[in-house]
N, C-alpha and C positions, 0 to 999 in steps of 0.2 A: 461448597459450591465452587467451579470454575469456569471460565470460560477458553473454549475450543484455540482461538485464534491470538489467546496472550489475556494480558491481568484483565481487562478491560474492552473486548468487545468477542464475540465468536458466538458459538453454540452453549447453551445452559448446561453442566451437566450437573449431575449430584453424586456424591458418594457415599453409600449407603449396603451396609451388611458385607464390607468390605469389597465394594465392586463398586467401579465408576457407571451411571444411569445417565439417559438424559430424560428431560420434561416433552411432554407434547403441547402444542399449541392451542388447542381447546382453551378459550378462556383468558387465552395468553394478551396480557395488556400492559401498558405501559406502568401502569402502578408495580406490575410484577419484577420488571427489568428495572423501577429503581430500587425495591427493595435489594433485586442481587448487586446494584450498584453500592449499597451501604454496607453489605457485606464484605464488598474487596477495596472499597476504599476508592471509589473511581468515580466520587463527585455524583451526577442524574443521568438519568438515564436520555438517549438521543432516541431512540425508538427500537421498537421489540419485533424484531424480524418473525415473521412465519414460515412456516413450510420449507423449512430445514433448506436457510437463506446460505447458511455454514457448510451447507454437506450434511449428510446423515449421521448421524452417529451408531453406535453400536453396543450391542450389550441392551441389558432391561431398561424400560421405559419407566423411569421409578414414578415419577409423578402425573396426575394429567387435571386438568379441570382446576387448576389452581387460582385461585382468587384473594387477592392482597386490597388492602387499601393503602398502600404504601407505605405506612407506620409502622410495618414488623421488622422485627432484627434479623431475621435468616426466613429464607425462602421458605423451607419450611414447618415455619410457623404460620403461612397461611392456610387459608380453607383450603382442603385438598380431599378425596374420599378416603387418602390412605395412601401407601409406597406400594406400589406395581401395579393399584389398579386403573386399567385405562384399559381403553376403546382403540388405539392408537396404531399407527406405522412409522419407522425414523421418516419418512417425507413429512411426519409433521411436527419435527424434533423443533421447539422453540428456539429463539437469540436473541441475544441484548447487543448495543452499542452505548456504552458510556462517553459521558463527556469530557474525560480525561484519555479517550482513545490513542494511542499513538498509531501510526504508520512509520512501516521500516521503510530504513534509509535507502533512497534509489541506486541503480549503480549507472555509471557513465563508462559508454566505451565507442571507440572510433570504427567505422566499416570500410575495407579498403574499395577504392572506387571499381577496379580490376577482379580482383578476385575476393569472394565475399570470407573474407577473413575478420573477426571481430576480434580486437585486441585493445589493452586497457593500459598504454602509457600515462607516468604522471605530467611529460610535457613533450609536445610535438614540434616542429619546426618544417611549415608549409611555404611550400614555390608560391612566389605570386602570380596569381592568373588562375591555379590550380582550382581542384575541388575538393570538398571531402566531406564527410557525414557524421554530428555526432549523432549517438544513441542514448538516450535514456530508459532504464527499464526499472520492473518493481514488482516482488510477487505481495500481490495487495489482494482480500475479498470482496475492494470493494472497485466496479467498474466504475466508467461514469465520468472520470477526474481527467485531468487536466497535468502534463508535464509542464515546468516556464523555466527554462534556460538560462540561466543569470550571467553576464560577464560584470565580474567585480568592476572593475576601474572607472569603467564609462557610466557602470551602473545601469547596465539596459537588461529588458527582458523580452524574451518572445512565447510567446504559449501555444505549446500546440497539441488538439487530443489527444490521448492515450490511446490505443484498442489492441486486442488480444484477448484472449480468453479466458475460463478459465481464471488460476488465479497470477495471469503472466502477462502485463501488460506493458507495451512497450511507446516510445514515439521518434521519428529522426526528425534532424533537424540539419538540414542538407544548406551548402556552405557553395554558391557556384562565382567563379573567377574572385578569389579569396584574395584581399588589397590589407596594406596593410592599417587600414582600420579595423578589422575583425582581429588584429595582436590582443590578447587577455586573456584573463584567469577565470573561463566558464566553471559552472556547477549546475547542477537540475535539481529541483524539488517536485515534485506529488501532491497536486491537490486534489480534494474532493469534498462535494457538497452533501451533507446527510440530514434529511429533515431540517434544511431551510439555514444549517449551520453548516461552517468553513473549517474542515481539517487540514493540515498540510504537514508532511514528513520535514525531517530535517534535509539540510542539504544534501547531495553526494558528496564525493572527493571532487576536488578542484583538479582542471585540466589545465596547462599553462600554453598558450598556442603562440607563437610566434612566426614572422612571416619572412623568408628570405626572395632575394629577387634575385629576376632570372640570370644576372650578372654576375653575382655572387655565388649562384647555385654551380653556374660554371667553371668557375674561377676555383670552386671547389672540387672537382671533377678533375680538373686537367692539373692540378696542385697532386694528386693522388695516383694520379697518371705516372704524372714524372716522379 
């Protein structure tokens, strides 16, 4: 058994007569997604998506109607009528999410305020007065979460929805007449709530922003000049 979206949360599938399958939802209940949970080693099950929550899959629908009481060692060792018999279409391909789920790391990148250019410096150096925008994104299955913006030093955060589609979501986090209290070493993380429990990616890469003034900016300029 594996799941679609990594070790620990996506679409069920089975391998079976040398071909990857997936299960249909008939039936499909939590008792069923901890069993796949004890087969990959991914701690209990968080809840068992329907109607192919993943995407559809493809190829045979090996299982359907499956019924566990949670004490079996491999999916299919529960009640089943048998391997390819089902009623079924992939819109009702089953999923799990385990409570060992991870979420990939977000990426952090800067939008030029002028022309929409996205570029991904390890550290910036901002006029003061100026503006600018970071961007947090993350291709995640699961909508719903929450970007929070971390500046190391000070220790602050700010949170702001996610939205996007699909499985590409993103959030800005827009910076207007920048002083130099906003100097630090931002990051962003990904939250999201799945049946009443709190997941959250690791950080991103660190952004180092510092703030020059408009004196200096100059001084800089006409230094280059001559």
């Amino acid at each position: 058994v594996k799941l679609s979206d990594g070790q620990c949360s996506g679409r069920v599938e089975i391998f079976y007569k040398g071909q990857w399958g997936t299960v249909c939802d008939d039936e499909w209940e939590l008792a069923n997604a901890d069993v796949v949970c004890r087969q990959l080693g991914c701690g209990h099950a968080v809840t068992a998506p329907k109607s192919a929550h993943f995407g559809r899959g493809t190829g045979p629908i090996w299982l359907d109607n499956v019924e566990c009481t949670g004490d079996e060692s491999a999916l299919t060792h529960c009640t089943h009528p048998g391997f390819g018999e089902n009623n079924c279409g992939h819109s009702e391909d089953a999923g799990a999410v385990l409570s060992r789920m991870k979420l990939e790391k977000p990426s952090l990148s800067l939008t030029s305020p002028h022309a929409m250019v996205i570029y991904s410096p390890e550290k910036i150096s901002v006029t003061q007065g100026s503006s600018f925008s970071i961007t947090c994104s993350i291709h995640s299955s699961y909508p719903g979460g929450f970007f929070y913006l971390t500046e190391s030093k000070l220790n602050t955060t700010v949170a702001m929805p996610a939205f996007g589609h699909s499985i590409f979501y993103l959030a800005y986090f827009e910076f207007q007449a920048i002083d130099y209290k906003n100097q630090g070493e931002y990051s962003c993380v990904y939250g999201v709530n799945i049946s009443s429990r709190s997941f959250s990616s690791v950080p991103s890469r660190s952004l180092q922003v510092t703030v020059a003034g408009k004196n200096q900016r100059a001084c800089e300029s006409l230094f280059v000049l001559l």
